[in-house]
C-alpha positions in Angstrom: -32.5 -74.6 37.3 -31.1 -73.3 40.6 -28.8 -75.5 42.4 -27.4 -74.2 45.2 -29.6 -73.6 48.5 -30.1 -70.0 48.6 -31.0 -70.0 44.6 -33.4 -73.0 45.3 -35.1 -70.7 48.7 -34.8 -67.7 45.9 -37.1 -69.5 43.2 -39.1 -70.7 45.4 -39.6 -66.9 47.1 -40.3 -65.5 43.5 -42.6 -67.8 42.9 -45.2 -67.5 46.3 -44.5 -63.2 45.4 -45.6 -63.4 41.8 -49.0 -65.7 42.6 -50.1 -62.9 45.7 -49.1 -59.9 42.8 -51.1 -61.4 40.2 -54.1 -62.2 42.8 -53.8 -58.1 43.8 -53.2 -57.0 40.4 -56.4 -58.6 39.1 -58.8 -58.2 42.4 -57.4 -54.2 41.5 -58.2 -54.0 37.6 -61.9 -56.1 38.5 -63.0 -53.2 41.5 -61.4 -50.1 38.5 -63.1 -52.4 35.9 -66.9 -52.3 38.4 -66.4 -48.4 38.7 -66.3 -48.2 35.1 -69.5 -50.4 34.3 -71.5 -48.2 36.7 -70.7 -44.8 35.2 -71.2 -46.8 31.8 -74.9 -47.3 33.0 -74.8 -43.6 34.3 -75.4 -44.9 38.1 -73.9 -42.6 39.9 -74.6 -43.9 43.6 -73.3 -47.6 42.2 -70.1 -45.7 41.1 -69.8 -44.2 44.0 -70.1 -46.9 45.9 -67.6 -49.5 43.7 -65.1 -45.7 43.8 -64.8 -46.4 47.6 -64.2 -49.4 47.3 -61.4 -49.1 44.7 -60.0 -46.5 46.1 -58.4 -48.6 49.4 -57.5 -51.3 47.7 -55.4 -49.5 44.8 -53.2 -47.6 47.7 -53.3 -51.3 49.2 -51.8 -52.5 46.2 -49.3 -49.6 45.9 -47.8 -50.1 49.3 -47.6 -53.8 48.6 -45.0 -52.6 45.6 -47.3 -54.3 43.2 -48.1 -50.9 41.3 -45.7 -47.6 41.3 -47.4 -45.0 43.6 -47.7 -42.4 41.0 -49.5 -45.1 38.7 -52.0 -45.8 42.1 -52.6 -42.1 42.1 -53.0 -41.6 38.4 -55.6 -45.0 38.6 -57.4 -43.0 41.4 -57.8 -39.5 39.7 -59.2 -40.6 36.7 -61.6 -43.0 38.4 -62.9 -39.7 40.8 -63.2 -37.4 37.4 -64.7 -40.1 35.6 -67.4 -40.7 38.3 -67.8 -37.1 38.2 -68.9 -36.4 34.9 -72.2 -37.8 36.1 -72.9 -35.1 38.4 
């Protein structure tokens, strides 16, 4: 356990970070995770409308540093195609 004050503020830091990255990491995988049930039922407006919705909030969680950028933008492309095969 940390003793000295900065290691105490540091553990205490770590741990309000790692509750809000978990809370963004799952609200994140539940919106990819509604896009994918929609194009499971082939509905392509409810795709469509759970893709914009997953689409802001993946760059969101990007630019918080909770996901790599590259993986946000590899999450997103496959999401669009995906909705797009039920053209």
């Amino acid at each position: 356990m940390a003793t000295h004050k900065s290691a105490i503020k540091r553990n205490r830091q770590s741990i309000v970070r790692t509750t809000r990255n978990v809370h963004v990491r799952s609200t994140m995988r539940t919106l990819v995770k509604n896009v994918r049930a929609a194009v499971a039922e082939k509905d392509k407006e409810a795709a469509t409308a759970a893709l914009e919705k997953a689409i802001p909030y993946i760059d969101k969680t990007a630019s918080k540093g909770v996901i790599h950028k590259a993986t946000a933008s590899r999450k997103i492309g496959r999401l669009v195609k995906l909705v797009n095969t039920l053209a």
